[in-house]
C-alpha beads as a LAMMPS data file, in Angstrom:
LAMMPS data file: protein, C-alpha beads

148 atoms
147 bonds

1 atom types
1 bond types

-500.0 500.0 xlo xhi
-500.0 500.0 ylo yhi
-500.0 500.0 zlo zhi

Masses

1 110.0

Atoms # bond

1 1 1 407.250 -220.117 298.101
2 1 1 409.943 -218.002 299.622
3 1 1 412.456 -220.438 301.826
4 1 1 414.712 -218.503 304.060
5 1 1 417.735 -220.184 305.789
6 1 1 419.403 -218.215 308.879
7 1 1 422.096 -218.675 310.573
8 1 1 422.676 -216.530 313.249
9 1 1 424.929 -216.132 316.710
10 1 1 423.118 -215.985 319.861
11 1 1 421.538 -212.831 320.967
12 1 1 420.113 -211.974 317.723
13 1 1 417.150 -209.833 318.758
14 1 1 415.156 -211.466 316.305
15 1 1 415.945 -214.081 313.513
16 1 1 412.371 -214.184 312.572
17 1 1 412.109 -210.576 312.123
18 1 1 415.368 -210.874 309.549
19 1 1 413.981 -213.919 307.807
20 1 1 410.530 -211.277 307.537
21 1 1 412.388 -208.669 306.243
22 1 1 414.200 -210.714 303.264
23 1 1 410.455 -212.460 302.324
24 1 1 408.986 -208.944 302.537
25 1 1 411.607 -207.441 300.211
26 1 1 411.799 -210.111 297.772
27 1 1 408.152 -210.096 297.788
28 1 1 407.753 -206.015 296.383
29 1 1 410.322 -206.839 294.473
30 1 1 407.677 -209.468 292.567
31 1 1 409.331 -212.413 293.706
32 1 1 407.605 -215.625 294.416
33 1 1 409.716 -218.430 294.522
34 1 1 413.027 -218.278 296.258
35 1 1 415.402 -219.596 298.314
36 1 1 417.878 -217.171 300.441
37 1 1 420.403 -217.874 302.939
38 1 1 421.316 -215.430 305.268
39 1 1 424.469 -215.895 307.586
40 1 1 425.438 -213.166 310.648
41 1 1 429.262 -213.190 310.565
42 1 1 431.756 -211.772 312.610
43 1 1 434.261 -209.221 311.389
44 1 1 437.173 -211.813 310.181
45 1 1 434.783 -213.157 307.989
46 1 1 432.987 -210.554 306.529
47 1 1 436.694 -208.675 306.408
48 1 1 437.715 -211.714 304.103
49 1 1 434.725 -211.629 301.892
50 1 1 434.869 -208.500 301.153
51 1 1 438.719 -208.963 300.350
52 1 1 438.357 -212.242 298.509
53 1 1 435.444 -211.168 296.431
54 1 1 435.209 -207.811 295.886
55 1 1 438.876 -206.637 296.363
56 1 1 437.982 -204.354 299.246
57 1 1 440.567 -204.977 302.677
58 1 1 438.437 -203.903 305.610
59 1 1 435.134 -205.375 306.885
60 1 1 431.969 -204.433 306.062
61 1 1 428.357 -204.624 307.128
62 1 1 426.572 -206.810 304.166
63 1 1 427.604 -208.519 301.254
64 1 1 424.996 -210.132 298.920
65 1 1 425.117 -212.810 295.551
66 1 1 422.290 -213.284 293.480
67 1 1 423.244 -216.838 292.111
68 1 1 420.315 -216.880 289.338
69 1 1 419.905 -215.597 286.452
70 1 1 417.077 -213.904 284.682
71 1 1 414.583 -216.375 283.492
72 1 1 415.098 -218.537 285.725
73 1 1 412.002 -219.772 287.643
74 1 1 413.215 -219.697 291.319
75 1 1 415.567 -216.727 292.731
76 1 1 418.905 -217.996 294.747
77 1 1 421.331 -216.057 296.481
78 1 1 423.219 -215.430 299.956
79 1 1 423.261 -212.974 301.883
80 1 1 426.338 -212.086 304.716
81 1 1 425.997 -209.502 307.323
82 1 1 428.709 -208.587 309.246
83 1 1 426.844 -208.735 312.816
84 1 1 429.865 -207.287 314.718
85 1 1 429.941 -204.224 311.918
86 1 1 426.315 -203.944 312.261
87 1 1 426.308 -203.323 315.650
88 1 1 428.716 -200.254 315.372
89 1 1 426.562 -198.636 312.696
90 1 1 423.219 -199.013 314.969
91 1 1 425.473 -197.198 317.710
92 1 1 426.306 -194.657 315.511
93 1 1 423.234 -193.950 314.070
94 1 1 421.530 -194.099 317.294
95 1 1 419.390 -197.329 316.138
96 1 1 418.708 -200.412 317.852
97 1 1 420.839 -203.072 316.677
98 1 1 418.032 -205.034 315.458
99 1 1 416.381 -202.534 313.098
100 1 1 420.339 -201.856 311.605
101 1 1 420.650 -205.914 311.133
102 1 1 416.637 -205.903 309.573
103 1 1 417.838 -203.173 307.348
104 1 1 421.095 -204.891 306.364
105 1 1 418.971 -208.344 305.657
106 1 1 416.238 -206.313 303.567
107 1 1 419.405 -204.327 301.683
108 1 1 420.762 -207.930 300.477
109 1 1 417.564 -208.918 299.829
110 1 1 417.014 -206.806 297.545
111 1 1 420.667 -207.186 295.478
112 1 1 419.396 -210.442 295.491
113 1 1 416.342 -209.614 293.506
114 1 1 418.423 -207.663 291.163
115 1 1 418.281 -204.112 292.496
116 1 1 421.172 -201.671 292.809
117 1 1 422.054 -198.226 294.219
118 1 1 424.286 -195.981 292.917
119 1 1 428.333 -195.598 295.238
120 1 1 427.628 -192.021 296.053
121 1 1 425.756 -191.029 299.196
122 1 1 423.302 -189.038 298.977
123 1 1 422.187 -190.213 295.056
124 1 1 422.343 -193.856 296.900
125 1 1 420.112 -192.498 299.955
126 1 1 417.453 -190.964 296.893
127 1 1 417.871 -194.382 294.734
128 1 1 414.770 -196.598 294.210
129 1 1 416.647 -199.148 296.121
130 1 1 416.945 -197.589 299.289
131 1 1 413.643 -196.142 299.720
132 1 1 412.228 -199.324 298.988
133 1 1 414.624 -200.772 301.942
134 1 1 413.145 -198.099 304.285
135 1 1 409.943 -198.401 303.316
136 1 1 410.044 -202.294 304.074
137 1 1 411.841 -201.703 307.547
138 1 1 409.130 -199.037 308.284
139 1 1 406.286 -201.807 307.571
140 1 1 407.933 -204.405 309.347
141 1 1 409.053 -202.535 312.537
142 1 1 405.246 -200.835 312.676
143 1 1 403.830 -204.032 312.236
144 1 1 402.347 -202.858 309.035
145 1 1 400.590 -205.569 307.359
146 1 1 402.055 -208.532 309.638
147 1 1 404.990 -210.599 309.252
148 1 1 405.755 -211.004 305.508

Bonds

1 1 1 2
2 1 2 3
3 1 3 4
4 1 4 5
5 1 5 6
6 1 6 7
7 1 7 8
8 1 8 9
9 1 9 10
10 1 10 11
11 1 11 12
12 1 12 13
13 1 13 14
14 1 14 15
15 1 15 16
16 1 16 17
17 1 17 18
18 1 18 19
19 1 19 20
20 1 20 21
21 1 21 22
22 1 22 23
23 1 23 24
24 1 24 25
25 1 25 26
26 1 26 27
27 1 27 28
28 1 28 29
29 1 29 30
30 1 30 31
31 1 31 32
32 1 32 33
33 1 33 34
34 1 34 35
35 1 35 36
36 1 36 37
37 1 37 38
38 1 38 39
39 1 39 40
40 1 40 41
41 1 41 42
42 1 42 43
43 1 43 44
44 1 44 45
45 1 45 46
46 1 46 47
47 1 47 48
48 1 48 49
49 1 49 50
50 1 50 51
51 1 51 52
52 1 52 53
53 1 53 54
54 1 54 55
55 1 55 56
56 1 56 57
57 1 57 58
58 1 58 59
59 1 59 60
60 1 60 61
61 1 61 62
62 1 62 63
63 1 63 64
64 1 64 65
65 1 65 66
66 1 66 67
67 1 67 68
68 1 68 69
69 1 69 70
70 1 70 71
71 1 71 72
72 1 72 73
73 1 73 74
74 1 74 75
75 1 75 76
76 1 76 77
77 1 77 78
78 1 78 79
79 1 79 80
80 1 80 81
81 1 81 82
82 1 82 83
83 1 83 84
84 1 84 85
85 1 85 86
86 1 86 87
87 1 87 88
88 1 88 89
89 1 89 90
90 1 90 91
91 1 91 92
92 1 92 93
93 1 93 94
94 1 94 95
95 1 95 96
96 1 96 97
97 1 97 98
98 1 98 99
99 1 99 100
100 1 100 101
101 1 101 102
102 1 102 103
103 1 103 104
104 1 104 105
105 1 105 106
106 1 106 107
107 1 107 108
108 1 108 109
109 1 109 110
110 1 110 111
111 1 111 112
112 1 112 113
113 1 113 114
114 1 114 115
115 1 115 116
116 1 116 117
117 1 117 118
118 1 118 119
119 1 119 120
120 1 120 121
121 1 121 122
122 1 122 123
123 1 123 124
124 1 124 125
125 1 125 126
126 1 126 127
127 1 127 128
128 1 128 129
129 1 129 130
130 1 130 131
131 1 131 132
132 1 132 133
133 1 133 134
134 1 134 135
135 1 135 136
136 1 136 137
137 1 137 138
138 1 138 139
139 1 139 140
140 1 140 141
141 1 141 142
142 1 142 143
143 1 143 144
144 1 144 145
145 1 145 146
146 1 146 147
147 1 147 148
């Protein structure tokens, strides 16, 4: 069983559509016993995380730690998404903010599980990791195969 625990501000579009997207993703990903928690932060926050953790002074929109190691029989990690950051990128890319915060939970998701993407853009765009991230937003936003 997959547990997901969110924490999120009010006015989330959707929480159940983010705790979806991290089940869904973990799921390709093979996984079948996890437990996730996935916290919507403001820009202080995520700023400081970012800072404290991976030595990186601005904020940014998601920051993930797989706390398991391989072997082990149930897959644990966090997920932070800075919300506030989040909702500038959806502007930007001319998104609803909803899909850009499912897309953010689905990317952690799947550091969680282990995956990575290479730093530069357009190899990271072509990685394994992010067309698996699209493909799971696509399925979940077109209602493809129901709520993970």
């Amino acid at each position: 069983m997959i547990h997901v625990l969110l924490d999120a501000p009010e006015g989330v579009s959707d929480p159940s559509l983010l705790e979806a997207g991290v089940r869904r993703a973990l799921r390709r990903r093979g996984v079948e016993r996890a437990e996730v928690s996935v916290a919507l932060v403001d820009d202080p926050a995520i700023h400081e995380l970012n800072r404290r953790h991976l030595g990186h002074d601005y904020p940014t929109d998601v920051i993930s730690f797989g706390l398991w190691q391989p072997g082990d029989p149930v897959v644990v990690g966090d997920i932070y998404i800075g919300w506030e950051q989040a909702r500038r990128q959806a502007a930007d890319l001319g998104v609803d903010e909803g899909e850009e915060l499912l897309r953010l939970a689905v990317h952690g998701a799947l550091h969680v599980a282990g995956m990575d993407h290479p730093d530069e853009a357009e190899q990271r765009a072509a990685s394994e990791m992010v067309r698996l991230q699209e493909a799971v937003v696509r399925e979940l936003l077109s209602g493809d195969g129901g709520i993970a």
